[in-house]
N, C-alpha and C positions, 0 to 999 in steps of 0.2 A: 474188228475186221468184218464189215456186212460185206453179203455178196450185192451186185447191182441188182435192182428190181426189175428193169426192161431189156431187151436186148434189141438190136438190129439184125435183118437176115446178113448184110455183107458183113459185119462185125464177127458175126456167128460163123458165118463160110468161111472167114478168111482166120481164124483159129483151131475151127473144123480140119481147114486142109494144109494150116500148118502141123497139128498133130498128127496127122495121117502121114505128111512126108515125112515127118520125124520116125515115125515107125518104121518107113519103110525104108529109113539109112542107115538100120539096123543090120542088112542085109549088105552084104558087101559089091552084089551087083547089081543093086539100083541107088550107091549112094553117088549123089550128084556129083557133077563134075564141074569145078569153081572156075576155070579158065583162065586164060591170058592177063583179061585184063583186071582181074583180081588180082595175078598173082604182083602186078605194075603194082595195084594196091597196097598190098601185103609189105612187098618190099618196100616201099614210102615210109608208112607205118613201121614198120621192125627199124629202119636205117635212121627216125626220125626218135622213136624210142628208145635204141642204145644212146645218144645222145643227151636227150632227156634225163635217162640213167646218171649217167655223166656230171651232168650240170647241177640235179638235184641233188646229187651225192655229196659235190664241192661244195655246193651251198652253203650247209648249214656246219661242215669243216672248216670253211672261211670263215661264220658267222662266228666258231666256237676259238677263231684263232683272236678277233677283234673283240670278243666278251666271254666272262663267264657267267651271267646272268641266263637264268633260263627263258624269262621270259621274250628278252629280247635276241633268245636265238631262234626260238619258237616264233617269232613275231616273219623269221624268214616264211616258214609255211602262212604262217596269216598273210603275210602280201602277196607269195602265189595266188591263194584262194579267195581274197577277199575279192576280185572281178567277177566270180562266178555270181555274187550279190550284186553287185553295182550292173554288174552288162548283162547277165544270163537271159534276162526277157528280152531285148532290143537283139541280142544274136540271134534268137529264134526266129522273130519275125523278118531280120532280113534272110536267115538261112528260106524261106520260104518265096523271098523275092529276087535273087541273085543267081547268077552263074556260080556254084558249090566248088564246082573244078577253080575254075579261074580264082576264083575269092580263095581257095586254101595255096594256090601257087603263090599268090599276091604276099599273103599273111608269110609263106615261110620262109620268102626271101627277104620280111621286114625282120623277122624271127632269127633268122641269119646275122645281115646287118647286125642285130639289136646285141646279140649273142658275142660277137665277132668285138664292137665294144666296148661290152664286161670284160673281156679277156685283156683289151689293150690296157683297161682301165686297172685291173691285178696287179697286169708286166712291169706297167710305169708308178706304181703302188699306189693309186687314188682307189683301187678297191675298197673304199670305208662300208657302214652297215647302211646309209642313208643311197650312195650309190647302190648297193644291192637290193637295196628292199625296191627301190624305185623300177631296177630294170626285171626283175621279179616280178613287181605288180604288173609290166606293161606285157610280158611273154605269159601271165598268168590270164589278161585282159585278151590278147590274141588266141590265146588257147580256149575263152568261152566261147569263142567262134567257132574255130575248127574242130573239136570236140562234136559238138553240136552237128555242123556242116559233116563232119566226117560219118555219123551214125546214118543222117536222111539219105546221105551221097548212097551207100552201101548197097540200097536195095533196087538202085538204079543199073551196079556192076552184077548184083544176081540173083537168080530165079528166085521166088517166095521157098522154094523146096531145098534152095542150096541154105538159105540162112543161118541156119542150126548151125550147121557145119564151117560155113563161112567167118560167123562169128565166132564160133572158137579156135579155129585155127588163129587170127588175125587178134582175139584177147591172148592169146598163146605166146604169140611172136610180140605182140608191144610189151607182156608183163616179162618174156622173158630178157627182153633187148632194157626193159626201164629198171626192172629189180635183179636181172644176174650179170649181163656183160657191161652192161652200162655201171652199175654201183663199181665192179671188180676195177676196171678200166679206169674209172673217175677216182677213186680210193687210192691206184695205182700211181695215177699220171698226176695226183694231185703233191703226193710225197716229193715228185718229180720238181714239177715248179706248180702252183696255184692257178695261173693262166691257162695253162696245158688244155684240162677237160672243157674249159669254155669255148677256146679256141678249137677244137674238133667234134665240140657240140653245135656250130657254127657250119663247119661241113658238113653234118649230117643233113641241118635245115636244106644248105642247097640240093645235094643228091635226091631229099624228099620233093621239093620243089619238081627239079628238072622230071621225073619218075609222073607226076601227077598232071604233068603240062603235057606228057603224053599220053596220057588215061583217054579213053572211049567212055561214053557211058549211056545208056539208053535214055531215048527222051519219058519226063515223065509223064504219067497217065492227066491226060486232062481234069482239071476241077469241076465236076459236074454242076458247082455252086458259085462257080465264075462266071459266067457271062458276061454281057457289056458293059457289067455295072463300074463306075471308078473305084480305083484301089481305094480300100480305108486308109485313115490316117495310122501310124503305129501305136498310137494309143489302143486304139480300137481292135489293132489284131492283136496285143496283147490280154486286152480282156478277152477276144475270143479264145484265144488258149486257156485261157486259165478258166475262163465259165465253162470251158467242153471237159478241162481236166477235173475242176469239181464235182461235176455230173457225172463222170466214171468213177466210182463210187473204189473199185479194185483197185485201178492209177493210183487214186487219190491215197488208199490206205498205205500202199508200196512206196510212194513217193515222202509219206510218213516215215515208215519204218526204214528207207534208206537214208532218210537225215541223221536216225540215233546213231545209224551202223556207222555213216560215215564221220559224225563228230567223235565217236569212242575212236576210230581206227587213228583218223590227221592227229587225235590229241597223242596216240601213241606213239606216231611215227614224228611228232613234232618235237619231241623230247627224248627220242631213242639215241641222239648222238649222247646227249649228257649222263643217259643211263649207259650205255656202252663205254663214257671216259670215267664215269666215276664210280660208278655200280661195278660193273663187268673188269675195269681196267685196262682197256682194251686201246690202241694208237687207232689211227685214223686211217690204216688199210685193214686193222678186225675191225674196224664200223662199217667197212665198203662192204667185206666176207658176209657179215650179217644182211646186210641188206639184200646181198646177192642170194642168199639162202631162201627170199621169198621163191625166187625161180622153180624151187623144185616142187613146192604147193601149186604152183600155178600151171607146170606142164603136167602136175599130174590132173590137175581141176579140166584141165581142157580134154582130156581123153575121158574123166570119169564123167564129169558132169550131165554131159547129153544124156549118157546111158541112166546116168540117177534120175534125170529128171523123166526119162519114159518110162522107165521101170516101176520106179517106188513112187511118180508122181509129182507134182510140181511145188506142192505144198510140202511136200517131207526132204526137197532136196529144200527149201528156202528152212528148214528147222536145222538141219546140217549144219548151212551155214553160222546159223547162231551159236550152236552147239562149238563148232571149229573154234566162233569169237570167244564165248566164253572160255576155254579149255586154252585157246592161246594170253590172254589175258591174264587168266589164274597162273600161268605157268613162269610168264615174267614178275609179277607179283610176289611168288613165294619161291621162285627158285634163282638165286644169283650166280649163276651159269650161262655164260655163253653157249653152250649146247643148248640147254632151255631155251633160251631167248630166238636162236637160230631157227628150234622148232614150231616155237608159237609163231614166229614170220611169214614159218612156210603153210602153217595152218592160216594163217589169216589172207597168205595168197590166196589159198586154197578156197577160203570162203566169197572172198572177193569175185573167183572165175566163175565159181559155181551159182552165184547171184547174181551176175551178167547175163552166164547165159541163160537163165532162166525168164530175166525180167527185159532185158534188150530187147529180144526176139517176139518177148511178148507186147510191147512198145511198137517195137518196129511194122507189127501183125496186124495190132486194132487199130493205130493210130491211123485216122484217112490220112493220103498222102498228102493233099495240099496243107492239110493242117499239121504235117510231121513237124516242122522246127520251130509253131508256135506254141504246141503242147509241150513237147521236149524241152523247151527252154523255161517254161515252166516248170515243171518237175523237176530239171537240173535248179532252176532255181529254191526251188524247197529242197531237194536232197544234199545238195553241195552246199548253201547258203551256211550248211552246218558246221562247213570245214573251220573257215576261217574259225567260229567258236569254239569248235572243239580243240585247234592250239593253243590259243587266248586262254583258257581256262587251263590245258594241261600245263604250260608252263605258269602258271600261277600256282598250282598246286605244289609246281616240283619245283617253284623259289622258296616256298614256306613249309612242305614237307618234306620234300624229297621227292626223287622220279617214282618208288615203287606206288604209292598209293595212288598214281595217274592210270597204272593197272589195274589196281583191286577195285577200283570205280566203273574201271572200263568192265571188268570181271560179272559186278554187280547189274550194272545194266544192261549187258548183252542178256545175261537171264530172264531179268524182266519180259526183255523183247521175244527170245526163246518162247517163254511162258505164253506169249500174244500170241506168237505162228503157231503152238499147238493146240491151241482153240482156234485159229483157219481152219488147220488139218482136221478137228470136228464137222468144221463145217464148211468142209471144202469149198474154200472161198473163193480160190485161182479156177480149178477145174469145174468144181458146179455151177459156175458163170460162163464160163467159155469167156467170149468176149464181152461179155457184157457192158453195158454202154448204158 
């Protein structure tokens, strides 16, 4: 992890005086106040994630009703994520040429639709794994958009000083609505009939829709490197993303070290139903209970994180995290307990919020604005590109070993990563750069 060698003054400023407002939200009467049409925001996001919750829950309970093979239950989370590789760059550069509002109202009534179905497709039993992987892939393909779209949109609803704040509330509300009401609810209604969750994961899409078609949002700040010149072609703004992301030398290492974090975590959670029915012994509303157990790592990540990362610095809250991974990892590995298991969940929420909000905000801060969704989807491209491999891999392990040793690997290489972020924190890589560019 080098630091960057040159910096920019506005790169520097606009890091400068994000750490400055961070400080001063410390204080209970200057921390910003997020407003109305955040809160439109908020609710979209939270109404759009219990749902999500929901569907992702059913997923791979369906996939576990039509096989017992691991790999091709696992293969559900690889057709979620495998869009993040195929589209990730093309969503960026158009999040940079599009109406963000309209383009996610669009997306979550196709998302509705698409949702809506799956559900019909259960009722009337054509639910097979080839029908799910495929409507998976395509709500996985919609989701590298508005993911993306949803990050650049955010700093348009508010101030550079509310971000901090902004962002954890609103990681708060989607992990708590995707890992505690959503899994409990989808666990629930799926015992009920299988269609259930799909079909009111359908609804949420619309209420997100309707909720974002009335959103406000500031126009953005001019491209000072736009002029009259004609738009590039998408090739071209893809390479400028990625030639600008290479060049940020911090981006580039983060954007590293979030691929490992994020292929150990998909390969965990891609395999956690077969370890929950065969390991743990548990029916298919303790696989919801566990999943919902991330929630409480996660509302606690959103109150602590901010404070850990002004306090103790930005480099020792990113060692945490690993610390979280490794310690959650070791813990389903060697201990065959659902209490265990329920705690490393909630520690790997817990890591997950806490590396949000550290690396979002700091994303959201250097990145120029006109180049926000062509870097973004770069780095979403390296970081996530991981996902899809790291299920691929964990259910290959857990067809020929068994699920624990898809932990004691994950165990093993979060340390590794550990051991990387505490030679950063030598040489304070994040802070003795500032923004560096």
């Amino acid at each position: 992890m080098t630091a960057a060698e040159t910096t920019t003054g506005a790169a520097t400023a606009a890091a400068t005086a994000a750490d400055a407002a961070a400080d001063g939200t410390a204080r209970k009467e200057q921390r910003p106040r997020l407003g109305g049409e955040f809160g439109k925001l908020w609710t979209a996001a939270t109404a759009s994630a219990i749902g999500d919750g929901m569907s992702l829950t059913a997923a791979p309970l369906l996939a576990g009703r039509l096989t017992d093979d691991p790999r091709l239950i696992g293969g559900v989370t690889v057709a979620l994520t495998v869009p993040y590789v195929l589209f990730g760059l093309p969503a960026g550069v158009l999040a940079d040429r599009v109406d963000l509002r309209r383009a996610m109202v669009r997306i979550d009534f196709f998302r509705a639709a698409l949702v809506a179905l799956l559900a019909c497709c259960v009722l009337f039993g054509r639910g097979q794994l080839p029908v799910l992987y495929l409507c998976l892939f395509l709500i996985g393909s919609c989701e590298t958009f508005f993911r993306n779209a949803a990050q650049v949109l955010l700093p348009s609803v508010l101030r550079e000083e509310a971000l901090v704040d902004g962002n954890g509330r609103l990681m708060a509300a989607q992990t708590a609505g995707s890992e505690f009401l959503g899994p409990l609810v989808g666990a629930a209604l799926f015992g009920l009939g299988a269609a259930l969750p799909f079909g009111l994961d359908a609804l949420t899409f619309l209420v997100s829709a309707v909720l974002l078609s009335r959103l406000r949002t500031s126009p953005a700040a001019p491209d000072p490197a736009a002029g009259a010149a004609p738009r590039p072609s998408l090739l071209a703004d893809m390479a400028t993303g990625a030639r600008w992301l290479w060049n940020h030398r911090l981006l580039r290492s983060l954007a590293g070290l979030a691929a490992v974090v994020n292929l150990v975590s998909t390969g965990g959670l891609a395999v956690l139903v077969v370890h929950a029915h065969r390991v743990l012994g548990l029916g298919d509303f303790g696989y919801g209970v566990l999943l919902a157990c991330q929630a409480a790592g996660a509302v606690l990540a959103a109150k602590v994180a901010p404070e850990l990362a002004r306090r103790a610095g930005r480099e020792w809250a990113l060692v945490a995290t690993a610390a979280m991974l490794v310690l959650g990892n070791a813990l389903i590995w060697l201990v065959p307990s659902a209490w265990a298991v329920a705690t490393a969940l909630a520690l790997d929420a817990c890591a997950g919020v806490t590396w949000n909000v550290v690396v979002v905000v700091l994303r959201q801060t250097v990145i120029p604005t006109g180049l926000q969704g062509r870097v973004n989807s770069v780095y979403r491209l390296v970081a996530w590109g991981a996902m899809p491999v790291g299920a691929a891999l964990a259910g290959t392990v857990a067809a020929s070993a068994g699920t624990p040793p898809v932990y004691g690997l994950g165990a093993a290489v979060m340390a590794a990563v550990g051991v990387r972020m505490l030679y950063g924190v030598r040489t304070r890589w994040i802070s003795g750069t500032g923004a560096a560019a």
